[in-house]
C-alpha positions in Angstrom: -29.9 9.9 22.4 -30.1 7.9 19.3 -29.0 10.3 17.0 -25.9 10.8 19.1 -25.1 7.4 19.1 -25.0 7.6 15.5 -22.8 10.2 15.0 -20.3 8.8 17.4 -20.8 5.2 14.9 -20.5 7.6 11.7 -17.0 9.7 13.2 -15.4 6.3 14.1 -15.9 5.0 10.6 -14.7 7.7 9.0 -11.8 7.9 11.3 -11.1 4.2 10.4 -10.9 5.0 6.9 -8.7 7.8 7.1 -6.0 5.5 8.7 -6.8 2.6 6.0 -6.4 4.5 2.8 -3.1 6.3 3.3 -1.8 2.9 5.1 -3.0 0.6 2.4 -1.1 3.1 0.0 1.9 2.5 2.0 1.9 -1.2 1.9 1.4 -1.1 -1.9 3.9 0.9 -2.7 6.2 -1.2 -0.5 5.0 -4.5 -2.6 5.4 -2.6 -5.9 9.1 -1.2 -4.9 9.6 -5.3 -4.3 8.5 -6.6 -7.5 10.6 -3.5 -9.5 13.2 -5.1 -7.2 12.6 -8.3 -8.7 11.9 -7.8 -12.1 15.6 -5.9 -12.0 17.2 -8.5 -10.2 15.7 -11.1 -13.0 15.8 -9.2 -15.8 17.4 -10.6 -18.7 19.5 -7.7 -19.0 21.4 -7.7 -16.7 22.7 -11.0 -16.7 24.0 -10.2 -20.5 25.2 -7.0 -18.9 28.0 -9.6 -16.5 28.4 -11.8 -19.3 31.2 -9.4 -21.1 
């Protein structure tokens, strides 16, 4: 009885980390696509780019 309880302990572990990797993936690339954002928004380039 123990040994199934451990399995059932080991399967739901390795269940939650096959939803937290991809979805922490997701989130970083989401922050990472909002710096680029940034950086390009603040960029000095850009501004001289308006300037004429």
């Amino acid at each position: 009885m123990t040994s199934a309880a451990r399995w059932n302990v080991a399967s739901s572990i390795v269940r939650a980390w096959v939803i937290a990797l991809p979805a922490s993936g997701l989130v970083a690339a989401r922050f990472y696509d909002l710096a680029r954002l940034r950086v390009a928004l603040l960029s000095p380039e850009r501004s001289e780019r308006g300037r004429g």
